[in-house]
Residue, then its C-alpha position, 0 to 999 in steps of 0.5 A: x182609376x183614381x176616380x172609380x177608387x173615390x166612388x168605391x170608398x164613398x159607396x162603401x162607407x154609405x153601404x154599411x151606415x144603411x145596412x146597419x139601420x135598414x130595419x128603420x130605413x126608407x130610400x128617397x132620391x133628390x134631383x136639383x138644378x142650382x146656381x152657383x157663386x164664389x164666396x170670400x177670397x179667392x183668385x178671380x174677382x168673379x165667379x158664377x155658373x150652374x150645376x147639378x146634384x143627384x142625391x141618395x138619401x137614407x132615413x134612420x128613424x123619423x128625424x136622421x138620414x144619411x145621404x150619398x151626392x153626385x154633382x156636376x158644376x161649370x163656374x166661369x171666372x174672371x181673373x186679371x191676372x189668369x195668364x202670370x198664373x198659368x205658365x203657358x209655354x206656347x203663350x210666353x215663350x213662342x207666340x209673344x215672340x212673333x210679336x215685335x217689341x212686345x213682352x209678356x208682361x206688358x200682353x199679359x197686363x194691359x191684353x192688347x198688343x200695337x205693332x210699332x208702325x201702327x200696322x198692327x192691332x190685337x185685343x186679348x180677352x182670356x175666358x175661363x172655365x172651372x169645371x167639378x164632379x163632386x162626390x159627397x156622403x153626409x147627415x142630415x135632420x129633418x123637422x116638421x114645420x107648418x101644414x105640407x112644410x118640412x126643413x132639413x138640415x146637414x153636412x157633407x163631406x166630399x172630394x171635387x174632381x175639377x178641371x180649369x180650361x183656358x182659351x185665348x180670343x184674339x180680336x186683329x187688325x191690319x190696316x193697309x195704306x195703299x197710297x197715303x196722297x189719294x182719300x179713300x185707298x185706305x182700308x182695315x181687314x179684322x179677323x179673329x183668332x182662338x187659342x187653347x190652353x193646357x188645361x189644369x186638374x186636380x182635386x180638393x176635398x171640402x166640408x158641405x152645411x146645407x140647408x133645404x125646404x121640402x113641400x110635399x105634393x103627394x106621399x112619394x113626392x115634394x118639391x125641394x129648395x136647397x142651399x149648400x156652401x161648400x168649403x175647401x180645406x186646404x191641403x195642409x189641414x187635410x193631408x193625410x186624408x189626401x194621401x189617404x185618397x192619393x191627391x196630389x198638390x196639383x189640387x192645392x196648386x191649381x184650384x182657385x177657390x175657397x169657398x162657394x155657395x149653391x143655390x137650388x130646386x129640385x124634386x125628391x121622390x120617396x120610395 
């Protein structure tokens, strides 16, 4: 419910901006694919994915128009120390349990587990995925360069609606000791387990500068390279403009970034 509430607001703020110019408006529509990386701080020490943008733009006299996004992302992230952040009941208060003499410190820090009689073995890999739906409305300048060559500049403000998932691979080991006086009765048996945790969402509102290069292959068409950094504000600096969308602190609880960079190609099509 809170998601078609965004889309409606979002629409309509970019509904009255182009009926107010429509005399002086033409629609056009990119479609890119990107890469994406984290940039500054943030809780995992890596972060990279992929997405795409599907953008609706309105021109207002020959240089300004304004613009209305729809992207999809997926970022995995590598953080050491994902299981002290994610409060998985099941993982410490059950499972660790079944484990003798470990504890959830000492799982959590070094992802591996040796039984006391060395019968047993695990390895721990946790994989960690964020995924976004961002909705964004805008301004951009466009200018003329050289030949077919055209730039764009602009900004975008929007809301991520993001979700974080969490799985657990478990790598084991048990080893048999049928008759430790004869060579070659001894024998390990591997197997693989996989967990997954509570998943964690929220959402985040974020300032979006970009940049783009357009060349024209036609009058209706031009391939497009783009480049986006998406800056999310943090919920004391905004608020009353979550409150105003009603986003909870889940958001500001649970979303490991600061700021990202996309990095894309794409056609427009002009209408």
């Amino acid at each position: 419910m809170k998601r078609k509430n965004y889309i409606s607001i979002l629409l309509l703020i970019l509904s009255l901006s182009v009926f107010a110019n429509a005399q002086y408006s033409r629609l056009s529509v990119t479609g890119m694919g990107h890469l994406q990386l984290q940039s500054g701080d943030s809780r995992a020490s890596e972060g990279s994915g992929y997405g795409g943008v599907v953008q609706f733009n309105y021109d207002i006299g020959k240089r300004f128009r304004l613009n209305f996004a729809v992207g999809s992302d997926m970022m995995n992230l590598t953080q050491s120390d994902v299981l002290d952040e994610w409060q998985w009941d099941y993982w410490e208060d059950t499972y660790i349990d079944f484990l003798p003499g470990a504890t959830v410190e000492i799982v959590n820090q070094t992802l591996r587990y040796d039984s006391n009689d060395s019968l047993f073995s695990a390895r721990f890999s946790p994989d960690q995925n964020l995924k976004e739906l961002t909705l964004g409305v805008g301004a951009d300048y466009s200018m003329s360069l050289s030949g077919k060559f055209s730039g764009v500049i602009g900004v975008q403000l929007g809301i991520s609606k993001f979700k974080r998932e969490l799985r657990m691979e478990e790598h084991w080991i048990k080893r048999f000791d049928l008759d430790s006086t004869v060579a070659g009765l001894d024998y390990e048996y591997e197997y693989d387990l996989l967990h997954f945790a509570p998943s964690k969402q929220g959402s985040k509102i974020f300032a979006a500068p970009q940049f783009g290069l357009n060349y024209q292959l036609s009058n209706s068409l031009a391939l497009t390279a783009a480049g986006q950094y998406l800056v999310y504000f943090d919920r004391g600096s905004v608020e009353w403009l979550e409150n105003l969308f009603g986003i909870s602190d889940d958001g500001e609880r649970w979303f490991p970034l600061k700021n990202k960079l996309r990095v894309g190609v794409g056609l427009t099509f002009s209408y």
